[in-house]
N, C-alpha and C positions, 0 to 999 in steps of 0.2 A: 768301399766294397765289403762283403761279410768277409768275416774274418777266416773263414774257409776256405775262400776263391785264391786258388796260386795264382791271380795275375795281378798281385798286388804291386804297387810301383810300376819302373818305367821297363821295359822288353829288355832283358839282355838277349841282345842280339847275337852278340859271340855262340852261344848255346845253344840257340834256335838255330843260326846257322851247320853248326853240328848236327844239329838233327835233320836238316832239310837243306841240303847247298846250297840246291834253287831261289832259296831266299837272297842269295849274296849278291847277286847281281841290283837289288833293287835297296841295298842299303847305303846310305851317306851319311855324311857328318852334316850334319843343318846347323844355321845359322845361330846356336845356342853352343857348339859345339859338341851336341850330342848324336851317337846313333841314330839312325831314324829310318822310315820309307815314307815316298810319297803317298799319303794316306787319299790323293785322286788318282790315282791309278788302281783300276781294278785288277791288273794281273800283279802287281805289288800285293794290292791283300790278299786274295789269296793264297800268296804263297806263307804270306802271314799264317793269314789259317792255317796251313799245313803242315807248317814247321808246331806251332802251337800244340797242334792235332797229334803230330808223332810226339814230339819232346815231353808232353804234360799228359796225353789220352791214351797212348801206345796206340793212335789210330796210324797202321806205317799207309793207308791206302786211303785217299781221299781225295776226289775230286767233284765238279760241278758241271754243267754244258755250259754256254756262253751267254751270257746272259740272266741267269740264273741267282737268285740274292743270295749274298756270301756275307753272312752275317757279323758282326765283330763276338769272339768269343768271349772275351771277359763279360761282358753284359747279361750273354745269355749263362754263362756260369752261374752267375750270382743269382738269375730266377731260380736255378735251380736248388742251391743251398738254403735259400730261402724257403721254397718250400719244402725243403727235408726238416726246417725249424719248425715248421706245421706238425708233421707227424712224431717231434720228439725222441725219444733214446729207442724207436721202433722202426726206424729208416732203414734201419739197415737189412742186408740180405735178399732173399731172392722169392719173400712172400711178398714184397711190396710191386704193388700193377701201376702203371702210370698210363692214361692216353693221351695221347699228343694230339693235339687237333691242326693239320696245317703242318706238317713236319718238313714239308720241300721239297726240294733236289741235294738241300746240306744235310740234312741227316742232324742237325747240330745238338737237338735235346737230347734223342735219345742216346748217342754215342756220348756223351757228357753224364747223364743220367746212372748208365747202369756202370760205367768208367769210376766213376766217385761214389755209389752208394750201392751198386748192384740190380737196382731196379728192374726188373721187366718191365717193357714199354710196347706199347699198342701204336704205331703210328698211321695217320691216315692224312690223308689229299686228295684233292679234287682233280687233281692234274696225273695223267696216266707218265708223261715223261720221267716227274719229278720220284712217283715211287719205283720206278726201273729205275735211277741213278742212285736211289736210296737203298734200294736191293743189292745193288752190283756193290755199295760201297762195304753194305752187310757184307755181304758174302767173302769178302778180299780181307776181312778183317776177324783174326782167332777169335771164335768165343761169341760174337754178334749174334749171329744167326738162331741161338737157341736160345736167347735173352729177349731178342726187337723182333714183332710182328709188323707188319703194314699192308694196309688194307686201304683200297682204293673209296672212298664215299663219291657214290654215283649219281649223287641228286644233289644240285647247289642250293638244293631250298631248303637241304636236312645237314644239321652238324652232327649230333648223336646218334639219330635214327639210323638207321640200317649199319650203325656201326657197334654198338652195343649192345652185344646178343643177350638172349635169358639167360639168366642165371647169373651172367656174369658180374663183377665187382671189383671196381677199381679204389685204391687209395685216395689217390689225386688226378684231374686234368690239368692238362696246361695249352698254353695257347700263345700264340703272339698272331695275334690276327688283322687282315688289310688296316691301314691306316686311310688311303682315302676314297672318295667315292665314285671318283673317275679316272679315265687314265690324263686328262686333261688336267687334273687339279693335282694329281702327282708328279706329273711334267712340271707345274708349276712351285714345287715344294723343292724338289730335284734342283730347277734354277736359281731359286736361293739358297740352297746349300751350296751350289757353286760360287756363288756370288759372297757366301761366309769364308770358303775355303781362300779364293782369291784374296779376300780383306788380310786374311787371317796372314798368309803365306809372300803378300808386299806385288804380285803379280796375278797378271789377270790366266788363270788355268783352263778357262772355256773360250776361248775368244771370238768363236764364230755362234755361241748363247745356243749351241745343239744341246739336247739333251740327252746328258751323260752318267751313266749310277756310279757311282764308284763302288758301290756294293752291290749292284746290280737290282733284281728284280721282275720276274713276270707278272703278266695281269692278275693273276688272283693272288698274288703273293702283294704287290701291290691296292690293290682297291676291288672292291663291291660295291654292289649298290646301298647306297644314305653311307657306305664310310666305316667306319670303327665303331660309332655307335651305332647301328642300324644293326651292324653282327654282331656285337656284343650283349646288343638287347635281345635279339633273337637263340643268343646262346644261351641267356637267363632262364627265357620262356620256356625254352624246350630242355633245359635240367631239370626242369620240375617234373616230368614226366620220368625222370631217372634218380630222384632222390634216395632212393631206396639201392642203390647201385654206384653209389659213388660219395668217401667219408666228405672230397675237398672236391670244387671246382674254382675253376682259378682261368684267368686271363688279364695278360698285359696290358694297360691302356697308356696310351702314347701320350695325347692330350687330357693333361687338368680339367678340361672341361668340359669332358664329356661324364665326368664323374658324377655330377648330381642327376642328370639324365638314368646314369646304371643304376644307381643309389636307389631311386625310384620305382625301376620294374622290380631289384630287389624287393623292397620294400611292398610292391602289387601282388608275388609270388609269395608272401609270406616265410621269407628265410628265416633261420631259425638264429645263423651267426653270420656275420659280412666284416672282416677284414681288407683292411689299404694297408701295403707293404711299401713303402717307399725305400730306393734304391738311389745310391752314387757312384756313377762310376766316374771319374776325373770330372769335369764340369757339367757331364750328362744328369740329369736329372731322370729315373724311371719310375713304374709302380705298377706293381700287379692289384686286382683285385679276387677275393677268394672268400665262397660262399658255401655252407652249408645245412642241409637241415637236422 
């Protein structure tokens, strides 16, 4: 992990639970003889989250609807120190603009964001639930509300457009955007993670093969159409049209190999700089890419 990210090593649980009771119930000793939760159980991590959220973010109010992707925090920590290694000994304070493209129902970049560097963040989604869950969690929380905007994007065929007004000027974007390109083909990615979690844990945890998130997930948080590449390319195309209004853009890409694919609209848009960040988080393998002119 960078060496920034507080969730270096394994969860002390004792402390979490301090912060958040609720977490106690879903703690055991596993078969290593270590603390642990059932990392397939989705009301287990969240509460993860939540203790994490108060103990490390001073976030004391935070929740999600059902259903909804509850993402693992250390991961998304780390994009984010990462990219404050972009902008250098000037991260810091409350001139720095971030827009989150795709922020959710968790709220997770930008309460991370301005928690660790101050950041003002722009956040926006295509989903009206997800930014009413991302407001109310604004709002319940000191200090949020005059730091994080969000803003609904109205049209699924526009990432920037109608969200980036004149004049305006961001630092950096960020993004963690759909991995696949149907809800069929995420159902079927979904089943082999259960089918690893099983191998992993000596017992079968799906046993009637439904499909279950443990981190959850709606359709647009989940997939688009043509998948990660297909919105990642069409996020290239249409930065170009914002060059001048933004120093960094940046987006997660899940899959190795959709990267000579990005590599290449790069490359048709004429950027001026294109960095690959490679990220570990315990056996995770991630990587952002991030583009400038």
């Amino acid at each position: 992990m960078h060496p920034n990210n507080k969730h270096q090593g394994r969860y002390d649980f004792k402390e979490l639970i301090k912060a958040h009771a609720g977490l106690a119930k879903f703690v055991k000793v596993n078969a290593y003889h270590d603390e642990s939760i059932d990392f397939s159980n989705p009301q287990a991590v969240k509460a993860l989250n939540k203790a994490l959220l108060i103990a490390h973010y001073n976030i004391v109010v935070w929740d999600i609807p059902s259903g909804y992707l509850c993402p693992p925090i250390p991961g998304r920590a780390d994009y984010v120190h990462y990219l404050a290694d972009l902008l250098g000994t000037s991260h810091q304070g409350k001139k720095i603009r971030v827009l989150d493209i795709g922020l959710g129902a968790n709220a997770i970049y930008p309460l991370i964001a301005y928690r660790e560097y101050g950041w003002h963040v722009v956040g926006t989604d295509i989903d009206p639930k997800a930014i009413n869950n991302a407001q109310t969690i604004i709002n319940a929380n000191a200090g949020l509300a005059d730091a994080i905007e969000l803003r609904l994007q109205a049209s699924t065929n526009n990432i920037f457009k109608g969200i980036i007004q004149p004049n305006e000027f961001y630092h950096l974007t960020l993004c963690n955007p759909p991995f696949h390109e149907s809800m069929a083909h995420a159902q079927t990615g979904t089943n082999r993670k259960w089918q690893n979690l099983s191998k992993n844990s000596g017992k079968n945890l799906n046993p009637n093969n439904t499909t279950k998130l443990n981190f959850g997930g709606q359709g647009a948080e989940l997939y688009c159409e043509g998948g990660e590449r297909a919105f990642v390319n069409r996020m290239v195309l249409e930065s170009a049209q914002f060059k001048t209004q933004c120093q960094w853009f940046s987006t997660l890409i899940s899959k190795a190999a959709n990267l000579p694919d990005v590599y290449r609209t790069l490359s048709s848009v004429k950027i001026t700089e294109v960095k690959t960040v490679n990220m570990t988080q315990g056996q995770k393998q991630s990587r952002f890419v991030t583009w400038r002119w």
